[in-house]
VOZADO-416843 format. One record per residue: residue in three letters; x, y, z of N, C-alpha, C in turn. Coordinates in steps of 0.2 Angstrom, whole numbers, padded with zeros to 4 digits, always signed. Atoms other than C-alpha are relative to their C-alpha. Layout:
N
AlaXYZXYZXYZ
...
REM end
This chain:
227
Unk-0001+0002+0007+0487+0589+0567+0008+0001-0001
Unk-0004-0003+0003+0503+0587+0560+0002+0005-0004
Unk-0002-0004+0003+0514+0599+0553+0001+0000-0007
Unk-0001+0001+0010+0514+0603+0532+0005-0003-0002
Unk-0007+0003+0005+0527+0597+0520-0002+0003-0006
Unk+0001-0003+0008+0529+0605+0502+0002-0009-0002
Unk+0000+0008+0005+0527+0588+0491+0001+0002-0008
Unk+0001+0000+0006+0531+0588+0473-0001-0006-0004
Unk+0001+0007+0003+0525+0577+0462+0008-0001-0007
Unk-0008+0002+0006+0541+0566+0451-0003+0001-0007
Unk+0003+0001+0007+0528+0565+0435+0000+0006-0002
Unk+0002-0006+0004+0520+0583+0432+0005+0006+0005
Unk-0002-0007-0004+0530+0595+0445-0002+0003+0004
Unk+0005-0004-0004+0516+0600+0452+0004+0001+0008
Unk+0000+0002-0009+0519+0605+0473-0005+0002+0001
Unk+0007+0001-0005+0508+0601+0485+0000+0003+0007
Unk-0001+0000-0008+0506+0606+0504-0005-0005+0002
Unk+0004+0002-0005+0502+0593+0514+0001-0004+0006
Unk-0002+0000-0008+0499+0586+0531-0003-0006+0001
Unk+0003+0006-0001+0494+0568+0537-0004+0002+0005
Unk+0006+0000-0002+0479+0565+0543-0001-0005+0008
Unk+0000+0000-0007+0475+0561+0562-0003-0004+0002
Unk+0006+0006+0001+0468+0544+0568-0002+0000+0008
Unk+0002+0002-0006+0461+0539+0584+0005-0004+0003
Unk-0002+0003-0003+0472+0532+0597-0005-0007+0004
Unk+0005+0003-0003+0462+0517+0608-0001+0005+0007
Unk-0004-0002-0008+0470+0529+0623-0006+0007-0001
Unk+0003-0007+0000+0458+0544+0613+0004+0005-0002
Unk-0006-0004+0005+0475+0553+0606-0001-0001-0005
Unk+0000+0003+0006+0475+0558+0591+0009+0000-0002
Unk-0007+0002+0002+0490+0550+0582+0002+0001-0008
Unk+0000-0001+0008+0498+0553+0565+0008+0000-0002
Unk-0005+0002+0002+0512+0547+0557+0006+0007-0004
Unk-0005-0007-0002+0528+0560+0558+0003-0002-0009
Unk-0003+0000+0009+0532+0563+0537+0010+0003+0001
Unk-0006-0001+0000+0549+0564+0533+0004+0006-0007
Unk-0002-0007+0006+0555+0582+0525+0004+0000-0004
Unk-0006+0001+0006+0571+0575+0516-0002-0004-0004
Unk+0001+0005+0003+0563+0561+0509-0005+0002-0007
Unk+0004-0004+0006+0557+0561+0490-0008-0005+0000
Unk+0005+0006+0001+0538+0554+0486+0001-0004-0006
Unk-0001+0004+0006+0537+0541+0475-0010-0002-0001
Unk+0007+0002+0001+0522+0535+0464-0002-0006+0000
Unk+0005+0006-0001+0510+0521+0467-0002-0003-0005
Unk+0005+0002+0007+0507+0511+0451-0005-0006+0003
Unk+0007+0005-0001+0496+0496+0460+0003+0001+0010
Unk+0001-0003-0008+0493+0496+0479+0002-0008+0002
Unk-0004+0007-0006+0502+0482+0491-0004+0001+0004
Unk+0003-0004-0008+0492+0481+0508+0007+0000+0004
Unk-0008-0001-0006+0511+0477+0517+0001+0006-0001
Unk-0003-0005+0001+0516+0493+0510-0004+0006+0003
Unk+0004-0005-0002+0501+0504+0513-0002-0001+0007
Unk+0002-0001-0006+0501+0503+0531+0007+0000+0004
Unk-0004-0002+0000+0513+0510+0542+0000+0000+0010
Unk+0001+0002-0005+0518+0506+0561+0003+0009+0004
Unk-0001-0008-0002+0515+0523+0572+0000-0002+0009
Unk+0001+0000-0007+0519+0524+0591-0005+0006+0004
Unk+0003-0008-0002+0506+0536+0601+0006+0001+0004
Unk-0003-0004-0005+0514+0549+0610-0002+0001+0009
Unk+0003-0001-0006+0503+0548+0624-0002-0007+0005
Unk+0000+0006-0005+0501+0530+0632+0004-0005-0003
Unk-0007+0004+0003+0516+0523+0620-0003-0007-0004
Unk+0002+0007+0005+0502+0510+0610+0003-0001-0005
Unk-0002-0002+0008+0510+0506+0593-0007-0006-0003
Unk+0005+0002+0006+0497+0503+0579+0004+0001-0006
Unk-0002-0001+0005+0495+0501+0562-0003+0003-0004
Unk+0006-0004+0003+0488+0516+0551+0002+0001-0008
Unk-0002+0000+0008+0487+0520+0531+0006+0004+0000
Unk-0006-0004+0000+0504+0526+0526-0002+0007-0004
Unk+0001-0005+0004+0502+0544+0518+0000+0001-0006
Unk+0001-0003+0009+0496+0547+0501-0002+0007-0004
Unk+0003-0004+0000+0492+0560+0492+0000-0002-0011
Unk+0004+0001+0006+0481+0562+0476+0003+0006-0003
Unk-0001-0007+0005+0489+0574+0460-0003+0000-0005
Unk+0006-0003+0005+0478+0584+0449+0002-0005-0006
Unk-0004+0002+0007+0490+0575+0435-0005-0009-0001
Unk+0001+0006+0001+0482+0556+0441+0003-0004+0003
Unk+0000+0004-0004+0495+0551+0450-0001-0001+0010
Unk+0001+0001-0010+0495+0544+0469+0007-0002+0002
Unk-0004+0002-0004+0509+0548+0478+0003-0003+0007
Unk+0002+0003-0008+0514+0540+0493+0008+0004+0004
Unk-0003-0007-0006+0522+0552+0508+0005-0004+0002
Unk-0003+0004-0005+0538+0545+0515+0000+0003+0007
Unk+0000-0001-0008+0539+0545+0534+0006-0002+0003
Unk-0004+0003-0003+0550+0543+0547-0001-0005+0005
Unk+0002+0006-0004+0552+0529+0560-0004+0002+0008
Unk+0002-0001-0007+0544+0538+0576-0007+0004-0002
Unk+0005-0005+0002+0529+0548+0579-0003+0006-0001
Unk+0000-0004+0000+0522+0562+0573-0001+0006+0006
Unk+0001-0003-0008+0521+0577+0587-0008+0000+0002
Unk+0008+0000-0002+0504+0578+0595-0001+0004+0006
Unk+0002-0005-0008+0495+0590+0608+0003-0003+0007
Unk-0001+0001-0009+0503+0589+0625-0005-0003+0003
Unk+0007+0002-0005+0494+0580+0639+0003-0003+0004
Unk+0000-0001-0005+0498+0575+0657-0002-0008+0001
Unk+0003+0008-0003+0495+0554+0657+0003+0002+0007
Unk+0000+0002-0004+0496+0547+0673+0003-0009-0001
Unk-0001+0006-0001+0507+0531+0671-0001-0007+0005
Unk+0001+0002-0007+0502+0524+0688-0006-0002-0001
Unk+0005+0002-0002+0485+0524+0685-0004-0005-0005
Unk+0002+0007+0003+0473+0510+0681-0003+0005-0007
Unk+0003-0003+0006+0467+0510+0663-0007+0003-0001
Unk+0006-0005+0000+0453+0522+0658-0004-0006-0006
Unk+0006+0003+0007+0436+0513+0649+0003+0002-0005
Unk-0002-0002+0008+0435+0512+0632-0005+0005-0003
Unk+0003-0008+0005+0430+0528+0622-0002-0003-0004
Unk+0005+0000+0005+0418+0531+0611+0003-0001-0009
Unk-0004+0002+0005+0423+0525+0594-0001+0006-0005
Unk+0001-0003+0004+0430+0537+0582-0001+0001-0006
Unk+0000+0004+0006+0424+0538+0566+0003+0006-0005
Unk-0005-0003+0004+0434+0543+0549-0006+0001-0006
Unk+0004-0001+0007+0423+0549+0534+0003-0006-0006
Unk-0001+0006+0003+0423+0537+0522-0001+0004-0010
Unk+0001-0002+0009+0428+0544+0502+0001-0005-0004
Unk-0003+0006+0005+0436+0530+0495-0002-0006+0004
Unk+0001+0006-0004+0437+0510+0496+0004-0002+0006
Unk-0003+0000-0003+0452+0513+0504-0002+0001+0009
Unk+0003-0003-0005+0443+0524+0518-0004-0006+0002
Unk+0003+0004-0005+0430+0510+0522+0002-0006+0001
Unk-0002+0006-0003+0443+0496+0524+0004+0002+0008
Unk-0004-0001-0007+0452+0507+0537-0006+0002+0007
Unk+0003+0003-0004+0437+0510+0545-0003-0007+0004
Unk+0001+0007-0002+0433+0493+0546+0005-0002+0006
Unk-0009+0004-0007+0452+0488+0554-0002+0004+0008
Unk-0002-0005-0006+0450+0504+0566-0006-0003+0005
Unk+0004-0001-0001+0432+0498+0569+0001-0008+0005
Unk-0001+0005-0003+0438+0479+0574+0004+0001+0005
Unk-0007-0002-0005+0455+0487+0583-0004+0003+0007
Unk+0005-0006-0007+0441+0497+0594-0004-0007+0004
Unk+0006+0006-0003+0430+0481+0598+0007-0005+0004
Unk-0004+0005-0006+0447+0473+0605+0005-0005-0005
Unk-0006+0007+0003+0456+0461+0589+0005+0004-0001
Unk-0011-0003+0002+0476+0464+0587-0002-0002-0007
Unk-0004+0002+0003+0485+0460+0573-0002+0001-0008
Unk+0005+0002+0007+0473+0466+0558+0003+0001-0004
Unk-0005+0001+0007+0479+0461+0541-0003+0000-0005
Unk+0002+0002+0006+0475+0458+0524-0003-0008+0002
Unk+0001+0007-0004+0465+0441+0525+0004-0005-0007
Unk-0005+0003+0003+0476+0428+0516-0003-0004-0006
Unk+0006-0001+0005+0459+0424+0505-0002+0005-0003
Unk+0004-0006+0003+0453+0435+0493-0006-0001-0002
Unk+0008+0001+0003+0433+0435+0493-0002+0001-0008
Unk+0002-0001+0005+0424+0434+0478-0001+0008-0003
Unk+0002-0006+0000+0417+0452+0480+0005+0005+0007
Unk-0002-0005-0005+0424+0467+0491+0010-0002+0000
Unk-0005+0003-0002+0439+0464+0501+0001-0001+0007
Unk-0002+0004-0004+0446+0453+0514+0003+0001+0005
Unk-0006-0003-0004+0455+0459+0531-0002-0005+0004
Unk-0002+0007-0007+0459+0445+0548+0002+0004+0004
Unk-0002-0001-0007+0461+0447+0566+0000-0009+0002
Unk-0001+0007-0004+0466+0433+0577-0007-0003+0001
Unk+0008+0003+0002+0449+0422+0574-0005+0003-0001
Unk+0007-0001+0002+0439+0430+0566+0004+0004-0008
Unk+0000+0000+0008+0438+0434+0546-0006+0007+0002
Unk+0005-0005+0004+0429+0452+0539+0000+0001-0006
Unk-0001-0003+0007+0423+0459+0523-0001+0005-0001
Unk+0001-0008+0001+0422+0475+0517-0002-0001-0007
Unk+0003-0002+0006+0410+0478+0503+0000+0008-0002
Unk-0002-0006+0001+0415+0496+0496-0005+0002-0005
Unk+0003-0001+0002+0404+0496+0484-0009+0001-0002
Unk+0007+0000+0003+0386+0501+0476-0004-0003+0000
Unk+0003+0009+0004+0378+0485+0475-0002-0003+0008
Unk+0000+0002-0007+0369+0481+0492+0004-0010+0000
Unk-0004+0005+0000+0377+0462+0497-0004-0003+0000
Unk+0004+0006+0002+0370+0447+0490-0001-0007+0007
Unk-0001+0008-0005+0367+0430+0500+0005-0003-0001
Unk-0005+0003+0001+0380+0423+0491+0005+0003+0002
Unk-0006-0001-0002+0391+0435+0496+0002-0002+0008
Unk-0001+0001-0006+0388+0431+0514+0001-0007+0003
Unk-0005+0007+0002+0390+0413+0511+0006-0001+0001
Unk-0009+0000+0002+0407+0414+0503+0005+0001+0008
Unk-0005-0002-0007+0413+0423+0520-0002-0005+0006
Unk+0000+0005-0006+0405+0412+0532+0003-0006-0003
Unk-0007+0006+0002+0412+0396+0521+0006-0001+0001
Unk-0007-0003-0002+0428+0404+0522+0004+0002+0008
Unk+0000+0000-0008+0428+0407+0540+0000-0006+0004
Unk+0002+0007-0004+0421+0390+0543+0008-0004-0001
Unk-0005+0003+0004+0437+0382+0533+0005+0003+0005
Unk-0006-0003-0004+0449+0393+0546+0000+0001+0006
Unk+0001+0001-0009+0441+0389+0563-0002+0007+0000
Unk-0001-0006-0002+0436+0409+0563-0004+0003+0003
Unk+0006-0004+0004+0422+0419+0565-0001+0005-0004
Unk-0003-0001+0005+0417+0429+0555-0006+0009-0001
Unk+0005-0006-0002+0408+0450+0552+0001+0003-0009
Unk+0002-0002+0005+0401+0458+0537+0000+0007+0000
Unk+0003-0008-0001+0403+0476+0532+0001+0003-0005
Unk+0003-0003+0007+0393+0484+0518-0001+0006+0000
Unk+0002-0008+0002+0393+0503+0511-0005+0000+0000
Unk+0007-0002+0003+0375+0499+0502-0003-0005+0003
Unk+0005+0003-0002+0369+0488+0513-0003-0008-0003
Unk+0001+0006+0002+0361+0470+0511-0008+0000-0003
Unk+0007+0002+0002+0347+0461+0501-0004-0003+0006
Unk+0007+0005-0006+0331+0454+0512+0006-0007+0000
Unk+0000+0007+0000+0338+0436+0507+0010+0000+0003
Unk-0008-0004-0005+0358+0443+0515-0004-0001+0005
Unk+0001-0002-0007+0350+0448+0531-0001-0008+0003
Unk+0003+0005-0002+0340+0432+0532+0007-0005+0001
Unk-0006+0004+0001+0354+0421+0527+0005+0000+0005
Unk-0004+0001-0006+0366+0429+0540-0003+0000+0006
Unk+0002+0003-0004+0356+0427+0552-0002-0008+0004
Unk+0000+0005-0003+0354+0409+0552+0006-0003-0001
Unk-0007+0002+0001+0373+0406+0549+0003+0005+0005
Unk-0006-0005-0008+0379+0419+0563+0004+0005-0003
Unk-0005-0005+0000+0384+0432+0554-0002+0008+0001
Unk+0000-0010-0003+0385+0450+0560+0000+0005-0005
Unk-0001-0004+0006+0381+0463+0548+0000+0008+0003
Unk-0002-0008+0001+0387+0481+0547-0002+0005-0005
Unk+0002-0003+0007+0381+0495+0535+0006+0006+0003
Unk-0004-0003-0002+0396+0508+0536-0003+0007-0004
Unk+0004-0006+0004+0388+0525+0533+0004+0004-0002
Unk-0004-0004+0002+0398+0539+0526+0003+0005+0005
Unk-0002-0004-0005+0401+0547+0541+0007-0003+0003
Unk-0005+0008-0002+0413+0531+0545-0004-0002+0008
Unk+0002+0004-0003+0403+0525+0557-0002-0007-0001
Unk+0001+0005+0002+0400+0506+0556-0010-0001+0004
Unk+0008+0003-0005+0379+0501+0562-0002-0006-0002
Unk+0003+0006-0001+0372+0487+0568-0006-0002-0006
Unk+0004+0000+0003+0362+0479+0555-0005-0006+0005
Unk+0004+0007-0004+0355+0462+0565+0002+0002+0006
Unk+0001+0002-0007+0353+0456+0582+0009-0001+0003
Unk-0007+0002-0001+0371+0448+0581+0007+0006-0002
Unk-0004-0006+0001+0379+0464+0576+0001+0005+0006
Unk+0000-0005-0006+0373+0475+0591+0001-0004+0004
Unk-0002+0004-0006+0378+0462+0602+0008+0001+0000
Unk-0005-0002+0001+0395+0462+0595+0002+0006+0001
Unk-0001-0008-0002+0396+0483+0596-0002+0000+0007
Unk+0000+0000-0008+0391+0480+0614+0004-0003+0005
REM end
């Protein structure tokens, strides 16, 4: 884990202690973005997705990803956001072998899931783990949830209460279809009967994302893609 930082908030005064949060490397390191002690925070009146992610190098097979920039929540309301430096944070010692061939892929790690924000980062880590680069905002915004892309393929992320309609799985395979892509669904509450049915005669792969941050295979076409 990284090292603490006092944080004060610019609005109430409040100070804070805190320490950025540790993501899974693909290598199985964990990585966490290196906070910067002279830097002042600043508050978050609406959230950018360019902004809120941030490019971290592991220390241990030298991957660079890209994980949520550090925030932090004050009693007062607002949402801080941590500045950083441009390298990475320290992490436990360990002994690669640069010579040697790559090791399988590990077992996927999952991030508990509090916020919306939490199950779109799941989602990213959860596509970054299955093998797509470059994930982003997708450049559509779905009707419901929200929208992130890899190199051909389109996801959703429904964050919310409200299992997912058919029309919402529609919209994402139409919008997929419009961009040459394919295309994966992934719901906190889960889907209606006429959802599952639907995505299955359109090809879509459904996810239920439990609160533990694991993502599960809803269909057929789901745990084919997790395999």
């Amino acid at each position: 884990m990284s090292e603490s930082v006092s944080v004060r908030c610019p609005v109430c005064r409040r100070e804070h202690l805190y320490a950025a949060p540790s993501y899974p490397c693909e290598c199985g390191a964990p990585v966490s973005p290196s906070l910067d002690r002279d830097g002042v925070p600043t508050a978050v009146t609406h959230q950018v997705w360019d902004e809120a992610w941030v490019a971290v190098k592991c220390p241990v097979c030298g991957l660079r990803a890209e994980w949520p920039r550090p925030e932090l929540g004050c009693a007062c309301g607002t949402v801080l956001r941590i500045p950083v430096t441009g390298g990475p944070a320290r992490a436990p010692e360990a002994d690669p072998e640069p010579d040697a061939a790559a090791p399988p892929r590990r077992a996927f790690q999952p991030i508990t899931i509090r916020t919306a924000r939490d199950a779109v980062t799941v989602a990213a880590l959860y596509l970054r783990w299955l093998g797509y680069e470059d994930i982003r905002r997708a450049d559509q915004r779905p009707p419901s949830g929200i929208g992130i892309a890899a190199r051909g393929l389109l996801a959703q992320v429904d964050p919310t209460v409200r299992p997912a309609s058919l029309r919402d799985v529609e919209c994402l395979w139409l919008t997929a279809m419009t961009e040459s892509a394919h295309c994966v669904y992934f719901s906190l509450a889960g889907y209606t009967t006429e959802a599952r049915a639907g995505a299955d005669s359109l090809g879509v792969p459904l996810f239920v994302l439990d609160l533990t941050g694991t993502p599960q295979p809803v269909n057929s076409l789901a745990d084919e893609l997790d395999g």
